[in-house]
C-alpha atoms as a printed R data frame, in Angstrom:
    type eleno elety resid chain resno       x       y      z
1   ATOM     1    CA   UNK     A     1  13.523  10.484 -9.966
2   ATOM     2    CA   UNK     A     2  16.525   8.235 -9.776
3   ATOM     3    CA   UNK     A     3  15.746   7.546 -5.687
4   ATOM     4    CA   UNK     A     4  12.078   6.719 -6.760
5   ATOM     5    CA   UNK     A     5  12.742   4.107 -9.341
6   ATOM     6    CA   UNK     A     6  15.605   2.682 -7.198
7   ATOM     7    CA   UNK     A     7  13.194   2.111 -4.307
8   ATOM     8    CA   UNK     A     8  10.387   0.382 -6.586
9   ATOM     9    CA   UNK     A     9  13.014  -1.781 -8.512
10  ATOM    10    CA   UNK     A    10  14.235  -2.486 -4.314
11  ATOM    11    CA   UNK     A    11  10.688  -3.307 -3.586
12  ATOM    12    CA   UNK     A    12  10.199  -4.780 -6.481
13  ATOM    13    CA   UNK     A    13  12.853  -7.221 -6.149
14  ATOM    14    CA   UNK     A    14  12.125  -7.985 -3.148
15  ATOM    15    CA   UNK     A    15   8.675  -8.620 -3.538
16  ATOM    16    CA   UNK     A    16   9.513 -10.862 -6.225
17  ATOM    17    CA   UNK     A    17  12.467 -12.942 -3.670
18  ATOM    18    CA   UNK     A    18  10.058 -13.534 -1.529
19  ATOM    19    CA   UNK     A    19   7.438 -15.933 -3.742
20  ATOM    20    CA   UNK     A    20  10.197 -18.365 -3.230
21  ATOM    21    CA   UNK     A    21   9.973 -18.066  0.364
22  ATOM    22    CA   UNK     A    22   8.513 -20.032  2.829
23  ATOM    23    CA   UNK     A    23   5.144 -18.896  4.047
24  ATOM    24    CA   UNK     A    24   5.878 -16.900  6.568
25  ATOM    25    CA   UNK     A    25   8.866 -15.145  4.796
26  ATOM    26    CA   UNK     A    26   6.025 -13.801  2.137
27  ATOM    27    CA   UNK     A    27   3.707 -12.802  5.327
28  ATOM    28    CA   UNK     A    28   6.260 -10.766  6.719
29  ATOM    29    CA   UNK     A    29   7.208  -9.024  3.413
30  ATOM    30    CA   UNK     A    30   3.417  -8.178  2.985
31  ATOM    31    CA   UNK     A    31   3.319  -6.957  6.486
32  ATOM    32    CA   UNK     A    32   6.207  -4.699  5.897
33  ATOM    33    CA   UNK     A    33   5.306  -3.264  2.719
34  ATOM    34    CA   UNK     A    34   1.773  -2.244  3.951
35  ATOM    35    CA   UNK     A    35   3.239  -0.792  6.956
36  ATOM    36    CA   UNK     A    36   5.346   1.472  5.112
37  ATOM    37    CA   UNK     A    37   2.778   2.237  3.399
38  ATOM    38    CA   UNK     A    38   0.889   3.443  6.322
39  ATOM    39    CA   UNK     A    39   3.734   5.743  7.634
40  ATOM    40    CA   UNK     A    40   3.299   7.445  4.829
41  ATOM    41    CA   UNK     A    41  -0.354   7.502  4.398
42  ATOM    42    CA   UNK     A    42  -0.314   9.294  8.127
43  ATOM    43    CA   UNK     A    43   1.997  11.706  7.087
44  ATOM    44    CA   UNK     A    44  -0.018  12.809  4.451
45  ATOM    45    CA   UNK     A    45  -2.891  12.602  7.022
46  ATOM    46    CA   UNK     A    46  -0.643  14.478  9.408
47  ATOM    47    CA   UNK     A    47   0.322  17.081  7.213
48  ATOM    48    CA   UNK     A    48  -2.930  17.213  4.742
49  ATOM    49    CA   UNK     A    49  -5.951  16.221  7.051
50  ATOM    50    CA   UNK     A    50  -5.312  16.659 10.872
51  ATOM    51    CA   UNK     A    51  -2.573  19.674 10.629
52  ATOM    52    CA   UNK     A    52  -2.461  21.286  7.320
53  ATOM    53    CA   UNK     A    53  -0.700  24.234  9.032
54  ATOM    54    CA   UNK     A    54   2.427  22.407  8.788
55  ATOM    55    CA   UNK     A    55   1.911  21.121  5.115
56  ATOM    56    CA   UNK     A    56   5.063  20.572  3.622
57  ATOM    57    CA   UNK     A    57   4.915  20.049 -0.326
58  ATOM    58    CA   UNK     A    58   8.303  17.733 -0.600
59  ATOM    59    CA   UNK     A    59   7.121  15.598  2.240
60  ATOM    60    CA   UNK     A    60   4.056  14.882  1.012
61  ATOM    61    CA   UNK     A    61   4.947  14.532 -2.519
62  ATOM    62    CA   UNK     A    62   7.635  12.131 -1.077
63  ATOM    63    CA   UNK     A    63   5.388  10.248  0.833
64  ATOM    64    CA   UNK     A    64   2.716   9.556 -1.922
65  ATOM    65    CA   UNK     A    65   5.786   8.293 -4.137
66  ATOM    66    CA   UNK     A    66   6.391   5.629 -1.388
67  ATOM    67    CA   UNK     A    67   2.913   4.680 -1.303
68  ATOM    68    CA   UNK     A    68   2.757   4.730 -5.326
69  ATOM    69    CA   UNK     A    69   5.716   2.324 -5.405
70  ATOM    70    CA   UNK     A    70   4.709  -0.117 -2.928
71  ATOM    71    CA   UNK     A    71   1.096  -0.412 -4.955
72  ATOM    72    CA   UNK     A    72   3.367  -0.999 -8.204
73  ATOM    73    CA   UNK     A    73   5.436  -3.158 -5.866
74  ATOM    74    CA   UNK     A    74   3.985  -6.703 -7.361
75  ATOM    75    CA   UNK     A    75   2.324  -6.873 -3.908
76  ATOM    76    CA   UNK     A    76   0.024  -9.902 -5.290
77  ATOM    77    CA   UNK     A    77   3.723 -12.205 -5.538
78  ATOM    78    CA   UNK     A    78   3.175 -12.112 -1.713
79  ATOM    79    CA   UNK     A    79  -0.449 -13.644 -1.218
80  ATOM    80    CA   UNK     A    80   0.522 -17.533 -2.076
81  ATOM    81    CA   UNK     A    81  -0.945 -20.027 -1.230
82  ATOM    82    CA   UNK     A    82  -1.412 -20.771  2.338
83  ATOM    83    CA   UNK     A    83  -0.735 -16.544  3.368
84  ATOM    84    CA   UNK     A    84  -3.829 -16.930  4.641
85  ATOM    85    CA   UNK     A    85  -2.297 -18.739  7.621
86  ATOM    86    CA   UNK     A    86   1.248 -18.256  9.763
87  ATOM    87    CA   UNK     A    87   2.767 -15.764 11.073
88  ATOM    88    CA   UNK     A    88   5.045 -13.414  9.595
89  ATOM    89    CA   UNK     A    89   5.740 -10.074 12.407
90  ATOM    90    CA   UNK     A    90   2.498 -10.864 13.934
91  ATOM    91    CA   UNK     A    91  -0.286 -13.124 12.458
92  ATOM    92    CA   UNK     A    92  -1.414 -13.208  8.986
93  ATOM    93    CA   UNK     A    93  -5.037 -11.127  8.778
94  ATOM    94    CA   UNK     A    94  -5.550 -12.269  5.271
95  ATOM    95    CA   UNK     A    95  -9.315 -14.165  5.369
96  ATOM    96    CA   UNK     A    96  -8.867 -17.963  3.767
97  ATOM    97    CA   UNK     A    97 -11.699 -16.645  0.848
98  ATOM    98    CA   UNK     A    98  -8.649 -14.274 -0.809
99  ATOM    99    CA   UNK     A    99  -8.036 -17.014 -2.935
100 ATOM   100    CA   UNK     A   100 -11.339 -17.338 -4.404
101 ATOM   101    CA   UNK     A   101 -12.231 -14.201 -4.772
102 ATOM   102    CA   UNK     A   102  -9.488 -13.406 -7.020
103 ATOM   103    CA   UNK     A   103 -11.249 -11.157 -9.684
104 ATOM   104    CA   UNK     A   104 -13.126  -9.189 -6.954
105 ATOM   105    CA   UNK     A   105  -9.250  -8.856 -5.268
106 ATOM   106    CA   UNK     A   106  -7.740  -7.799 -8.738
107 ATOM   107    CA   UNK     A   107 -10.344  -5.065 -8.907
108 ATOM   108    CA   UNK     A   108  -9.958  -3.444 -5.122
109 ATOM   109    CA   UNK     A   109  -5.834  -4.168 -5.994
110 ATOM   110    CA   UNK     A   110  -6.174  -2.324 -9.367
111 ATOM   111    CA   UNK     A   111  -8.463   0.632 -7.914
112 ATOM   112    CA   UNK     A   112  -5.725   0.979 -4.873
113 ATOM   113    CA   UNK     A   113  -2.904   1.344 -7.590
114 ATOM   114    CA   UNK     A   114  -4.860   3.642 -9.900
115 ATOM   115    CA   UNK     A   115  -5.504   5.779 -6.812
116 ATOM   116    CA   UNK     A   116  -1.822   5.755 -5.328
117 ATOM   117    CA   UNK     A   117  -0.383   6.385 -8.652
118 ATOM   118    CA   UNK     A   118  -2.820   9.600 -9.046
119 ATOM   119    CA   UNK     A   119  -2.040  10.698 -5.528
120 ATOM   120    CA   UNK     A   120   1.697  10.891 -6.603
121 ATOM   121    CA   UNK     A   121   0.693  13.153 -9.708
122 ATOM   122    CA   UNK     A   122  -0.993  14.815 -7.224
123 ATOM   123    CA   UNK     A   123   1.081  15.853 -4.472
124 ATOM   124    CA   UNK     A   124   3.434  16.895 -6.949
125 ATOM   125    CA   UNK     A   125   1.187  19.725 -7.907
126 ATOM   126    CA   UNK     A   126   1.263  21.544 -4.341
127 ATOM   127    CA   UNK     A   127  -2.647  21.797 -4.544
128 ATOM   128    CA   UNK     A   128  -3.669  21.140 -0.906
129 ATOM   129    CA   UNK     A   129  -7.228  20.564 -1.800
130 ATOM   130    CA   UNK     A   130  -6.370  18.505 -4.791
131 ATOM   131    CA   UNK     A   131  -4.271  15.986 -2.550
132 ATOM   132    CA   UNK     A   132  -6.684  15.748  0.128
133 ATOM   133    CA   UNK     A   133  -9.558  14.999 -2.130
134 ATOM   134    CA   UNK     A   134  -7.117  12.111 -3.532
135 ATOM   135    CA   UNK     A   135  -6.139  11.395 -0.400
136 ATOM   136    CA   UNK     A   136  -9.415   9.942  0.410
137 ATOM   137    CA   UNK     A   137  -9.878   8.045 -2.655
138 ATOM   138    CA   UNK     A   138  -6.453   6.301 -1.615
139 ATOM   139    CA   UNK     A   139  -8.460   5.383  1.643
140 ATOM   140    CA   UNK     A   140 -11.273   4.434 -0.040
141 ATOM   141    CA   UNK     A   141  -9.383   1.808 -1.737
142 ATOM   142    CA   UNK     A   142  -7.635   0.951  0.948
143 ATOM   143    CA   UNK     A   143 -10.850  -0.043  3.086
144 ATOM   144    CA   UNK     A   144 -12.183  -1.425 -0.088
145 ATOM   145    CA   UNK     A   145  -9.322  -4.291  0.072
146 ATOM   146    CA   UNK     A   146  -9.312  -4.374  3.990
147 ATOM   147    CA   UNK     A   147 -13.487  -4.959  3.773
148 ATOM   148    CA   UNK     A   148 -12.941  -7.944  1.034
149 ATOM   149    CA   UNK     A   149  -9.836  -9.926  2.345
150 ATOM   150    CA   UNK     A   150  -8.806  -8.517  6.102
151 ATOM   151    CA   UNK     A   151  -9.790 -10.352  9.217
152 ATOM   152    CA   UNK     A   152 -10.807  -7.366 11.226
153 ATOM   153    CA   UNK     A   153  -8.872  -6.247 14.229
154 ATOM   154    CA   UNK     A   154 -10.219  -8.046 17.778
């Protein structure tokens, strides 16, 4: 429990550094933290989905705590104004309407933290089936967001 709240109050922090950042500081931030998060969303996948011959309970319960703390990271503190252009590790695929669309983005952000938070209570429990019905909600949510505010891949 201790490693779990250390690495949110980490992120946390973090996340929180970076508003004070320069554009691209914030873009790479965001970048990272949603890349993390999809490490662990394939290992779940991996283990869950594609594989679940080699299920491992303390993986995937430690993987859907990583993805539960970086959706109670403050992730919004990263999406100031003018993230929708620059370059943080690559270039920013955040669409210019994110900032007017900021109910309908508090809604897919609060449906994404609901679900990762659940996932977590989840994976904790050991029931395959449970987790990879959550699993999917997590996805859900995440396509949700990408649909609304993500320039799609070219």
């Amino acid at each position: 429990m201790k490693k779990k709240l250390t690495l949110a109050v980490l992120i946390a922090a973090s996340a929180t550094a970076a508003v004070a950042g320069p554009i691209e500081e914030q873009i790479r931030w965001r970048q990272s933290a949603y890349s993390f998060a999809a490490w662990n969303i394939s290992k779940i996948k991996s283990q869950v989905v594609d594989h679940p011959e080699t299920y491992n309970k303390d993986s995937v319960a430690a993987a859907a705590n990583a993805i539960a703390a970086v959706a109670n990271s403050g992730l919004g503190a990263l999406y100031g104004e003018g993230t929708d252009h620059g370059i943080g590790w690559k270039e920013t695929r955040l669409k210019p309407e994110f900032f007017q669309k900021k109910e309908e983005v508090t809604k897919v952000a609060n449906t994404f933290n609901e679900a990762s938070n659940e996932l977590a209570k989840v994976a904790a429990t050991g029931d395959i089936a449970a987790i990879k019905t959550q699993f999917g909600k997590v996805g859900e949510s995440c396509k949700a967001c990408h649909d609304l505010i993500r320039i799609k891949d070219q």
